[in-house]
C-alpha positions in Angstrom: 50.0 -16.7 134.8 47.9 -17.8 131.3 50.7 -21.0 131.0 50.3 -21.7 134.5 46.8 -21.8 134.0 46.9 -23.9 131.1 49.1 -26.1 132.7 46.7 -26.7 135.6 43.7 -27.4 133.2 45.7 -30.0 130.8 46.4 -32.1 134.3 43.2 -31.9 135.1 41.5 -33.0 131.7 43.8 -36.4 131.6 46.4 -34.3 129.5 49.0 -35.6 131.9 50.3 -39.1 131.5 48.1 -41.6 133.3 49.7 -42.9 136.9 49.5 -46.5 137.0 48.6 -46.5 140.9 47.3 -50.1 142.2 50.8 -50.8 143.9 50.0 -54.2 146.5 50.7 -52.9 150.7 54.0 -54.6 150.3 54.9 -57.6 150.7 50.8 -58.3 151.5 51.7 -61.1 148.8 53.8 -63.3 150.2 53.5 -66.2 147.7 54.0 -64.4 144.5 57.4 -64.5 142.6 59.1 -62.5 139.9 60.7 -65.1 137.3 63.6 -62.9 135.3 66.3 -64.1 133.3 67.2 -66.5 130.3 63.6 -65.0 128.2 61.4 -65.1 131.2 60.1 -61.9 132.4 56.6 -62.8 134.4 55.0 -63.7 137.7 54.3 -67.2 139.4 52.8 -68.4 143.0 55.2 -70.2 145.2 52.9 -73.5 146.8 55.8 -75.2 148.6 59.3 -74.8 149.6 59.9 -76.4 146.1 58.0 -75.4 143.3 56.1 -72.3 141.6 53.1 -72.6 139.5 52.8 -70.3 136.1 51.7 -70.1 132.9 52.7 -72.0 129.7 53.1 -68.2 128.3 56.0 -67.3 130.7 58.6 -69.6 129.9 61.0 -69.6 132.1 64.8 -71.9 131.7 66.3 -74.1 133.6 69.3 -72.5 135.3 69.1 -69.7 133.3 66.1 -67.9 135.0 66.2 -66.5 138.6 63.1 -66.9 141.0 62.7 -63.7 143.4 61.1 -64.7 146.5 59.8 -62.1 149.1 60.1 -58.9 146.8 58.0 -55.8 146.1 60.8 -53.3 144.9 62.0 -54.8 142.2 64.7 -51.8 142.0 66.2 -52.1 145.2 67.3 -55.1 147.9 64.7 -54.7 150.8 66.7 -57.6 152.8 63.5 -59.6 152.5 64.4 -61.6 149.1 65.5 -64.9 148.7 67.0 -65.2 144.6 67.2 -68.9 143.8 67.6 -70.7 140.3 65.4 -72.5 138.4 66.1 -76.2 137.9 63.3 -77.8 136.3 60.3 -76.3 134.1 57.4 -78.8 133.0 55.1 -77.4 130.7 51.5 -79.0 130.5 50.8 -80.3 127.0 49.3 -79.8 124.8 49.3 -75.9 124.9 46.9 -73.3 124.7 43.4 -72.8 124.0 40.8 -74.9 123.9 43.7 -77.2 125.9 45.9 -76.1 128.7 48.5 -73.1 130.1 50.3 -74.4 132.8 53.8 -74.4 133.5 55.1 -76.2 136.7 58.7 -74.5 138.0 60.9 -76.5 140.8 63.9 -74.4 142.3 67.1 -75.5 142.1 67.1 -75.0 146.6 64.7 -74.8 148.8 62.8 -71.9 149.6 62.7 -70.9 153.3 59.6 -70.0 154.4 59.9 -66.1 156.6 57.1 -63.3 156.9 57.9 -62.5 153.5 57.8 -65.4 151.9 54.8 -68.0 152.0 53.1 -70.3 150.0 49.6 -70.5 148.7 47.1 -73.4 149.3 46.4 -75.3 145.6 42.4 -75.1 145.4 40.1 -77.2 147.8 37.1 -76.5 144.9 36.7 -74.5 142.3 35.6 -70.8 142.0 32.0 -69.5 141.8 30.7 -66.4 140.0 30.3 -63.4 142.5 33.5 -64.7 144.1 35.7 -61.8 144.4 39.5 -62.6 143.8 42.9 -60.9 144.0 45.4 -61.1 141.1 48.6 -59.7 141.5 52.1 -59.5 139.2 54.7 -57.5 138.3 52.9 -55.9 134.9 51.0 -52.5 133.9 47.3 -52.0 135.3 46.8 -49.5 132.2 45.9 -51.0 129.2 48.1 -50.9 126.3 51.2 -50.0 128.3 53.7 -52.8 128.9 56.7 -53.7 130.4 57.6 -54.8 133.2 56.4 -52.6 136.9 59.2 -51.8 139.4 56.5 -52.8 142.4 54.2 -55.5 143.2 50.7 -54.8 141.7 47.5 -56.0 143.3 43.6 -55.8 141.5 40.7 -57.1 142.6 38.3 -58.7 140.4 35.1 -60.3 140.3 34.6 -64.4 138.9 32.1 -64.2 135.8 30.2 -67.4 134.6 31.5 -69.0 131.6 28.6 -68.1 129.4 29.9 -63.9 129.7 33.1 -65.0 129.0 32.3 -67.4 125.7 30.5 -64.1 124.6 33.7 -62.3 124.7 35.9 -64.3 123.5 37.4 -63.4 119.7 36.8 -65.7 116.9 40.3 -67.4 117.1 39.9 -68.5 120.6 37.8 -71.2 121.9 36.0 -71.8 125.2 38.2 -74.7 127.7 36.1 -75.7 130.8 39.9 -75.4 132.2 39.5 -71.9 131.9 37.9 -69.2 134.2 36.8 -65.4 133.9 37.2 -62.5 136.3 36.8 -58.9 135.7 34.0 -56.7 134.4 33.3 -53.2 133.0 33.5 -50.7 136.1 36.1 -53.4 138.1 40.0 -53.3 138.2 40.2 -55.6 135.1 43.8 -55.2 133.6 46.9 -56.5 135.2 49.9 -56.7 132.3 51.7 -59.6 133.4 52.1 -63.3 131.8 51.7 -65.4 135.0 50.0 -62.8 137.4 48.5 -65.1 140.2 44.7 -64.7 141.2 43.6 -66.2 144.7 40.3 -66.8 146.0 39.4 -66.7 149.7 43.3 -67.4 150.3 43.7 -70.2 147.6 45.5 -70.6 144.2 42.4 -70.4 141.8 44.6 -68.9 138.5 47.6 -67.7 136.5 46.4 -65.1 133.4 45.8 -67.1 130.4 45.1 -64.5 127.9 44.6 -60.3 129.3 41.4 -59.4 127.7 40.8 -56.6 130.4 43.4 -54.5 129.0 42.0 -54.5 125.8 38.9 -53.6 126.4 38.1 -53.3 130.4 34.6 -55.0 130.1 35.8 -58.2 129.0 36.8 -60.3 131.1 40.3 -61.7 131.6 40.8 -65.4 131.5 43.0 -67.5 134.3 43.9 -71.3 133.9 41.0 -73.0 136.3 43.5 -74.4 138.9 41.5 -76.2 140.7 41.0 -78.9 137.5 45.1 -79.7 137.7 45.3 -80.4 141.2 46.1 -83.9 140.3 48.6 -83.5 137.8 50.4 -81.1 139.8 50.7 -83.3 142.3 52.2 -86.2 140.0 54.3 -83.6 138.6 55.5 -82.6 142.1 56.2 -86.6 143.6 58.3 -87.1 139.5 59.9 -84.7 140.0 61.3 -84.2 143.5 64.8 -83.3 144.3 67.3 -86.1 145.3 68.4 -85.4 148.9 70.5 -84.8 150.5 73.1 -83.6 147.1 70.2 -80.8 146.3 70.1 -79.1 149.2 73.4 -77.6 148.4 72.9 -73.5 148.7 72.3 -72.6 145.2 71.2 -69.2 145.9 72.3 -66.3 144.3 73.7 -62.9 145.4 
């Protein structure tokens, strides 16, 4: 009775390991992809039958990484994915802070659009502070652990102004007016994933730059500010589009 006891009491004073719980309703995120193979293990937002926006962080390889479209389960085929190549990745340069973290991802076949999987608008204007945003990967929501999540995760965060976030930044980093903050202390602030996808009032306003939140929770965590590459993802998108009709050969895998 005295073990059970203790048993009881170590559960309830954290003893037990923490359950990472903020698993998305699924497939409530139709647009987001899981990039895996050839070095890339991250998250992207599809925003046309074509292409997928992501960090520079994530990396993925031409025909060597996989987009996963309409998944939650990353364990098990739910009859709702669509697994298609990658053929081209454009990285915006130059890279990182105070510059850019953008990576532009075109399939090697068009994605077809069902219930479970959509795209996301590109930004109309940029995000506010007080706006309240979702961001959602395939990553931890507990700080320092990482890997990779078996389902879909979903937090909601708050957009801070720039002057909170310059305060937090560390002294190697540098403030980019291409960047923008969400989370606070007492908010949902740490999603583990290179590439998680925040949206705004159902528009792309971010992909995770650098994941402050799951260092300490009351910094905030910093998203490339979308809405300031709306041109050059267009121009990347009219380079770059596939030759028809020789691309539009099934190139999906199974």
């Amino acid at each position: 009775m005295n073990l059970l006891l203790l048993a009881v009491v170590l559960g309830l004073t954290g003893a037990a390991p923490l359950e990472d719980s903020k698993v998305c309703q699924p497939h409530s995120r139709p647009w987001t992809v899981n990039l895996h193979g050839g070095g890339a293990s991250c998250s992207g937002a599809l925003i046309n039958n074509w292409w997928i926006v992501t960090s520079f962080q994530c990396a993925p390889r031409s025909y060597s990484t996989i987009a996963s479209l309409g998944e939650h389960d990353m364990t098990v085929e739910e009859g709702t994915e669509q697994h298609i190549r990658v053929a081209d990745v454009i990285q915006h340069s130059p890279y990182r802070s105070p510059l850019h973290s953008l990576t532009m991802v075109r399939l090697a076949a068009p994605a077809h659009f069902t219930q479970y999987v959509q795209p996301i608008p590109l930004p109309s204007r940029c995000p506010q502070p007080g706006d309240t945003c979702s961001v959602s990967g395939w990553g931890s929501t507990i700080p320092n652990q990482y890997g990779p999540s078996q389902n879909l995760k979903c937090i909601t965060v708050p957009v801070v102004d720039d002057q909170t976030c310059m305060n937090t930044f560390p002294e190697f980093l540098f403030w980019s007016p291409t960047m923008v903050c969400a989370g606070q202390a007492n908010t949902d602030n740490c999603l583990n994933d290179s590439g998680s996808v925040m949206v705004c009032d159902g528009q792309l306003q971010g992909v995770q730059w650098f994941g402050h939140g799951c260092s300490n929770p009351a910094d905030p965590t910093v998203y490339t500010k979308l809405c300031k590459y709306n041109d050059w993802i267009n121009k990347v998108m009219d380079h770059y589009s596939p030759t028809l009709p020789t691309e539009t050969t099934p190139q999906m895998m199974t």
